[in-house]
C-alpha positions in Angstrom: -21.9 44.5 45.0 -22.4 47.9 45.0 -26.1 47.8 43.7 -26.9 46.8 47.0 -26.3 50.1 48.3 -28.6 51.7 45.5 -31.6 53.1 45.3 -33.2 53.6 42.3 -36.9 54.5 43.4 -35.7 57.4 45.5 -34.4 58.9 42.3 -37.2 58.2 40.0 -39.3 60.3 43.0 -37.5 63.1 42.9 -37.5 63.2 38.5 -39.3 64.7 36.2 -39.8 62.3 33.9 -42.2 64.3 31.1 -39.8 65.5 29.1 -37.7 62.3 29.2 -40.8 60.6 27.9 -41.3 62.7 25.3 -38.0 62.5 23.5 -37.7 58.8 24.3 -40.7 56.9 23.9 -41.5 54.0 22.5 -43.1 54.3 19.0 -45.4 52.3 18.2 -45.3 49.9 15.4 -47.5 50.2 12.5 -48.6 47.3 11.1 -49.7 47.1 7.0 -53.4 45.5 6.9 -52.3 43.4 3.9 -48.9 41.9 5.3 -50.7 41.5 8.6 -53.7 39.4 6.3 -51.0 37.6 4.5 -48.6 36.6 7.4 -52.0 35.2 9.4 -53.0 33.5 6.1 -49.9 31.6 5.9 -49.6 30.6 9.6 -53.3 29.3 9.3 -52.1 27.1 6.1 -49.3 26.1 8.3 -51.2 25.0 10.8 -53.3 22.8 8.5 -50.5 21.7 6.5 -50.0 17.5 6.9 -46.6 16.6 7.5 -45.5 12.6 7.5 -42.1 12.6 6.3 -39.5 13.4 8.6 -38.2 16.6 9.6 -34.6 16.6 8.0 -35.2 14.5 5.1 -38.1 16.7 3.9 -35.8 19.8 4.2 -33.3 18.0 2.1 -35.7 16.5 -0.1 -36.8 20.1 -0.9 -33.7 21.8 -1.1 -33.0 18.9 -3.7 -36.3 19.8 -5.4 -35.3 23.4 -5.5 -32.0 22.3 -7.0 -33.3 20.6 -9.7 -35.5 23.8 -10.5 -38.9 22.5 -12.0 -42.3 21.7 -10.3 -43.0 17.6 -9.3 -45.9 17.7 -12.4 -42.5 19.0 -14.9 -40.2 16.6 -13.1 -42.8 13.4 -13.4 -43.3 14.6 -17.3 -39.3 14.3 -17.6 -39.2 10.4 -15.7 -42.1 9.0 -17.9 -40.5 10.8 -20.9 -37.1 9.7 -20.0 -35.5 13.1 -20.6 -32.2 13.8 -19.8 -31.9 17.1 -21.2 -34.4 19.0 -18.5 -33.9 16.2 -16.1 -30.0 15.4 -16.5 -28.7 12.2 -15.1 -27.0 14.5 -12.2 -30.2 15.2 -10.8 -32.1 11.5 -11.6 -29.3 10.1 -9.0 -30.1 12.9 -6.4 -33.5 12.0 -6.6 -32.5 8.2 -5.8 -32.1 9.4 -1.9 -35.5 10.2 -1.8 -37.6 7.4 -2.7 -40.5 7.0 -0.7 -41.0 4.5 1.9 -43.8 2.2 2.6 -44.6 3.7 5.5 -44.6 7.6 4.3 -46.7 5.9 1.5 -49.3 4.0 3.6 -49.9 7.5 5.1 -50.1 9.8 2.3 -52.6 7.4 0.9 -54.5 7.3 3.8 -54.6 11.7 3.4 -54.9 11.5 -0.2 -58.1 13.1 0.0 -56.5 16.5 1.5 -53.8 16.1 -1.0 -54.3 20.3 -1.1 -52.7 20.4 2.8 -49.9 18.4 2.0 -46.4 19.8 3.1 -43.9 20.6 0.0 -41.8 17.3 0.5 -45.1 15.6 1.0 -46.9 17.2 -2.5 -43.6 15.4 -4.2 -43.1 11.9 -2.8 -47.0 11.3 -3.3 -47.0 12.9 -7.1 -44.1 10.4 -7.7 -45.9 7.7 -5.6 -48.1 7.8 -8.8 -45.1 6.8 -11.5 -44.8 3.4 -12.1 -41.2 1.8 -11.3 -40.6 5.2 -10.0 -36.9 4.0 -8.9 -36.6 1.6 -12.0 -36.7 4.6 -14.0 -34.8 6.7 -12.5 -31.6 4.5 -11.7 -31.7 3.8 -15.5 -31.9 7.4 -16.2 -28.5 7.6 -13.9 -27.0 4.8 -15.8 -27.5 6.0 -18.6 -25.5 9.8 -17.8 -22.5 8.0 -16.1 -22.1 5.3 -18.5 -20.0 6.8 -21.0 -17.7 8.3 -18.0 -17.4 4.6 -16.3 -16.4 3.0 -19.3 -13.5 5.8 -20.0 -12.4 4.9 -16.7 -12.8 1.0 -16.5 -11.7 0.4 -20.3 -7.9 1.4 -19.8 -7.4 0.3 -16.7 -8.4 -3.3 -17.3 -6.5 -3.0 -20.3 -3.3 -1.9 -18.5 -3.9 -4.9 -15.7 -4.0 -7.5 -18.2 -0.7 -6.0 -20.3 1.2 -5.8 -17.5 0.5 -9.5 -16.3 0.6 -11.0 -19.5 4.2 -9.2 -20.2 5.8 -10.3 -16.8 4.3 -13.7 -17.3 5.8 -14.3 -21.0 9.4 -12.5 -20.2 12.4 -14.7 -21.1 14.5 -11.6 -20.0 12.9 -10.9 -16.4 13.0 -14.8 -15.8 17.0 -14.8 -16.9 17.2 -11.9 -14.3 15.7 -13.1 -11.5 17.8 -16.2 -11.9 20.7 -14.2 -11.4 19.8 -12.3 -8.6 18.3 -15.6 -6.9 21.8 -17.4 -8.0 23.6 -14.1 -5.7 21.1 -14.7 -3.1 21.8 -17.9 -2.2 25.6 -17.3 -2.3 25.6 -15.1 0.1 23.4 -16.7 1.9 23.5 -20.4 2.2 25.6 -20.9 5.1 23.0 -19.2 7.5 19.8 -20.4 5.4 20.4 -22.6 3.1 19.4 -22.7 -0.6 16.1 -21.0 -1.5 14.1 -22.0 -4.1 12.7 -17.9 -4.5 12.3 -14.6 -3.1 9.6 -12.7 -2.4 9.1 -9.2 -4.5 9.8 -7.1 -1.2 13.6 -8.4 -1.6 14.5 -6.8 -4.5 14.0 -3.4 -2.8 16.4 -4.5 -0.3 19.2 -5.0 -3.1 20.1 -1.5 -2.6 20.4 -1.9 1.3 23.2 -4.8 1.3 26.6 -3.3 0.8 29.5 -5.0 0.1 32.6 -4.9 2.9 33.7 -1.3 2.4 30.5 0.2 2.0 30.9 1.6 -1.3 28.7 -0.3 -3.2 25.1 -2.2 -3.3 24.7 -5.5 -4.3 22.3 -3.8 -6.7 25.1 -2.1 -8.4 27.1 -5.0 -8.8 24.5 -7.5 -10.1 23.5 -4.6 -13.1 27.6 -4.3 -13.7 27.9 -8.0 -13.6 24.7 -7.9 -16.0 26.1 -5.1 -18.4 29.6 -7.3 -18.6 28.2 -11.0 -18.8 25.1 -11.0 -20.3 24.1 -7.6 -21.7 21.2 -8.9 -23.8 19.5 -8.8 -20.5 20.1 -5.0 -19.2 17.0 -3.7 -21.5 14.7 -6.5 -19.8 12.2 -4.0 -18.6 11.8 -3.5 -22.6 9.6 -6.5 -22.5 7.5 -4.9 -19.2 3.8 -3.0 -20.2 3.6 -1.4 -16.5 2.3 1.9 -17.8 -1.2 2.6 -16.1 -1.2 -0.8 -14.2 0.6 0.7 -10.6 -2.6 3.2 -10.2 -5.1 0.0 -10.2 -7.7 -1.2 -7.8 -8.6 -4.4 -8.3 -11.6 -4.0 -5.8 -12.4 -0.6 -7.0 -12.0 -2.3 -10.7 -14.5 -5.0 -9.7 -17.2 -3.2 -8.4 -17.3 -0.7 -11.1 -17.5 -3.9 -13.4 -20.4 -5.1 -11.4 -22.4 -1.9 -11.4 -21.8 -1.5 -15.1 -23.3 -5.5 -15.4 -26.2 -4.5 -13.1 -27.1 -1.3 -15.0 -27.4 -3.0 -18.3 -29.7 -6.4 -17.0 -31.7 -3.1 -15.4 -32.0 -1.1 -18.8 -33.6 -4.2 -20.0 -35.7 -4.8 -17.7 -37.2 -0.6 -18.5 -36.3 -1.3 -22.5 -38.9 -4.3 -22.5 -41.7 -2.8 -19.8 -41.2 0.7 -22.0 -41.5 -1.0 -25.7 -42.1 2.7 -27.6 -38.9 4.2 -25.5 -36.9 5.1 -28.2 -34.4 7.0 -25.7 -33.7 3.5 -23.5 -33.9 1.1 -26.8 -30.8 3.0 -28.7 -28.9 3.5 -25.6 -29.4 0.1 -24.0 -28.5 -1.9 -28.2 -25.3 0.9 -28.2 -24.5 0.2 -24.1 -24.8 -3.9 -24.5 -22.0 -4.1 -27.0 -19.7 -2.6 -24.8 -20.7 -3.9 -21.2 -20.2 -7.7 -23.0 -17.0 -6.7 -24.2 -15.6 -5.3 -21.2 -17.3 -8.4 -19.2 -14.9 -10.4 -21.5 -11.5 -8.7 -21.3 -12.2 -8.3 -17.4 -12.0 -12.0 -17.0 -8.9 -12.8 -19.5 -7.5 -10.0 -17.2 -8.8 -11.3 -14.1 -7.0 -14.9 -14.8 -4.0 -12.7 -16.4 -3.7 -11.4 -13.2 -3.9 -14.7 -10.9 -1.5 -16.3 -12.6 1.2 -13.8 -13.1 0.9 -13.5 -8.6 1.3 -17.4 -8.5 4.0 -17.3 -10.4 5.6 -14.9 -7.5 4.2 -16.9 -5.2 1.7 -14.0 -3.6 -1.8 -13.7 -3.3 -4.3 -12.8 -6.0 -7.3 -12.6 -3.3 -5.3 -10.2 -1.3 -3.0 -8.6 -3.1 -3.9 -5.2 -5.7 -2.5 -4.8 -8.7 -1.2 -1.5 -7.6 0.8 -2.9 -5.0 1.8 -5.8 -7.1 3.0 -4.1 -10.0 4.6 -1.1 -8.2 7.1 -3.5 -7.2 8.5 -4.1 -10.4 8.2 -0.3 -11.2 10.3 0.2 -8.5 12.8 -2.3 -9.7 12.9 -0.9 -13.1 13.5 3.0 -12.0 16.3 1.6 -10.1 17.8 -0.6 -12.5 17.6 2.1 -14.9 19.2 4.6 -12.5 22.3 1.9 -11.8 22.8 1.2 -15.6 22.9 5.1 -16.6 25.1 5.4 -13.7 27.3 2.5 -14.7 27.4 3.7 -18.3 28.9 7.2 -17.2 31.5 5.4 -15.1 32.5 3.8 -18.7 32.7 7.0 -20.0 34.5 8.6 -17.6 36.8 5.6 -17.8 37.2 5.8 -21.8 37.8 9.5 -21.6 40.6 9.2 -18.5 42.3 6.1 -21.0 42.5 8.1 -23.9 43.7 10.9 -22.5 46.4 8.9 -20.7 47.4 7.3 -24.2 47.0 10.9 -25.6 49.7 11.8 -23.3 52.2 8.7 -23.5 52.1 9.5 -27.1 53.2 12.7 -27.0 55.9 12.1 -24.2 57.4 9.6 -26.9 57.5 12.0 -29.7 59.5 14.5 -27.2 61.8 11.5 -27.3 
């Protein structure tokens, strides 16, 4: 490169460099006595300070702290005190992810006498070390600020599971139709298959895929039109359906939440009888039981709802969500009802093109 050819020394011989110095030289920095005490002060506590947790999970357990805004004395007062109000169920669950382990116990025991050293994340997890049930109490204290939210959720949608399998199941009209449409199946089909004693749910989407000879209509149009003509008691079947709130269901989602409300309540007992003078636990857990038993109950009436109404066409309860079951006949129903209001203003249409025809003989008579 060129800086080979340089030579900077040569120059710097032949400078004078005094003035250069004096308008560019290097102040030096002044240091306050006090800062310079207090920055060495804290370094020295640093130094001493006794660390056993590790490195990320005592940063997050003190950002946590921070969150929650109160010192580990305030926040033990609110745990034995069960107070949601300055320690709100929110921040009882984010203190779940940092319960101490044995081992960060065993060796902040062991440095229990230099308790004053202890790192920030350190200072908490030994202060709560000292709460009995520390997690018991907390996870109730969680419990106890989602319950209200968990039931708002669970309530309707068990409700809507067990409507919408009991309705299907006890249908005269959906049985009628499904007779039909099985009776049309078979037609069409029984010199390549042979009679079939039932169709799986998928088919009936595939009603508006078969088209008749010259393309111009679905099998799905004809069966409502042979419906509307032959046995129009039948055309308002979805009538008898609940489905509203049941195609938005998980069944394992459903279950679980079921289970955590169970396991929440057996827990609140457990605090409610070690904590005999908690009035806070004792009124929420005698309010709380009432409705975890009756939600245990109407879970299993739906959960047998439910089984039977997927035997019945012949799928799977283990492995098949009520979302995906129910969304079937949804389906079905959005396209019956688009066929019949289609079907219905064909009839007008008709009417209207017969009247004005007789409208018009009429007249043509009276010209006569």
């Amino acid at each position: 490169t060129i800086f080979k050819s340089l030579d900077d020394e040569a120059i710097l011989a032949e400078m004078d460099l005094s003035e250069f110095e004096e308008m560019f030289q290097v102040k030096k920095k002044v240091v306050d006595p006090k800062v310079n005490a207090q920055r060495q002060a804290a370094m020295k506590k640093l130094k001493e300070q006794i660390l056993v947790v590790e490195a990320n999970r005592a940063r997050n357990l003190v950002i946590a702290k921070r969150r929650i805004g109160h010192p580990s004395l305030e926040i033990k007062r609110c745990i034995l005190n069960t107070d949601l109000v300055d320690l709100n169920p929110e921040h009882a669950e984010l203190l779940l992810k940092f319960i101490p382990t044995k081992e960060e116990l065993t060796k902040l025991e062991a440095q229990a006498s230099k308790m004053h050293h202890f790192g920030e994340a350190e200072e908490f997890l030994y202060t709560m070390s000292k709460v009995d049930r520390y997690e018991s109490r907390l996870a109730v204290m969680a419990y106890m600020g989602m319950f209200d939210e968990l039931v708002a959720t669970v309530s309707p949608q068990i409700n809507s599971v067990l409507k919408a399998s009991v309705s299907i199941v006890n249908s005269p009209k959906l049985k009628k139709l499904f007779e039909i449409v099985l009776a049309f199946g078979n037609y069409m089909n029984c010199g390549r298959r042979g009679v079939a004693l039932g169709f799986k749910l998928e088919s009936l989407g595939r009603l508006m895929d078969t088209r008749s000879s010259d393309r111009k209509q679905t099998l799905m149009h004809f069966i409502v039109d042979y419906v509307e003509k032959n046995y129009p008691q039948l055309s308002t079947f979805f009538d008898e359906l609940q489905l509203q709130g049941s195609t938005g269901v998980s069944m394992q989602t459903l279950a679980t939440d079921v289970q955590g409300l169970r396991k929440g309540i057996d827990l609140t007992l457990v605090e409610r009888e070690k904590q005999s003078n908690n009035f806070v636990i004792f009124s929420f857990y005698n309010r709380a039981l009432r409705k975890v038993q009756h939600i245990s109950d109407t879970y299993r009436k739906m959960d047998e709802a439910f089984k039977d109404c997927c035997m019945l066409f012949a799928e799977n309860p283990k492995t098949t969500e009520p979302a995906e079951f129910f969304q079937k006949f949804q389906s079905f129903v959005n396209i019956w009802k688009d066929e019949m209001n289609g079907f219905c203003a064909c009839n007008a249409t008709t009417n209207a093109t017969s009247k004005t025809q007789v409208t018009k003989r009429r007249k043509s008579r009276r010209r006569r």
